[in-house]
C-alpha positions, 0 to 999 in steps of 0.5 A: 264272548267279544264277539257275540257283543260285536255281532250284537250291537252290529245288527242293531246298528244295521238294523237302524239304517235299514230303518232310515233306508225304508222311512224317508228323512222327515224335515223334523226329525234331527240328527240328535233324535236319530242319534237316540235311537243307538241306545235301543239299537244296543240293547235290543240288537237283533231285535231291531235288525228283524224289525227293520227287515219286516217293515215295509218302505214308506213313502209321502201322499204327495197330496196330504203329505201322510206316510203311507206304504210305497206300493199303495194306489189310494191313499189311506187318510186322503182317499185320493188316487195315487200315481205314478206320476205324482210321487216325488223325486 
């Protein structure tokens, strides 16, 4: 039983970093509200881990600024064209 509760709140938690690796840091989240999300991350176990699987990376319109997939070339809110060359980092 201990172990089925380890592995449980495991995947959650793993489940919350997969979603912070996929969504990049943004300036107004802060570590209190990220630290919210442990509570849901306990509860919802492996819920959250297969969520954080299916969820597709995102990434900043470099001219908007709105989260759109990483993989697109237009973005969806500014309609403008999206290169390589425009991203970030």
């Amino acid at each position: 039983m201990y172990l089925l509760a380890v592995l449980w709140i495991g995947s959650g938690l793993l489940g919350v970093l997969l979603f912070a690796a996929k969504v990049p840091e943004s300036p107004s989240r802060t570590c209190a509200e990220s630290l919210l999300l442990i509570p849901f991350a306990v509860v919802f176990g492996p819920l959250i881990l297969l969520q954080a699987i299916a969820a597709t990376p995102k990434q900043k319109c470099p001219h908007c600024r709105a989260m759109i997939p990483a993989d697109a070339t237009v973005c969806a809110r500014c309609t403008r064209e999206i290169s390589m060359q425009n991203w970030d980092g």
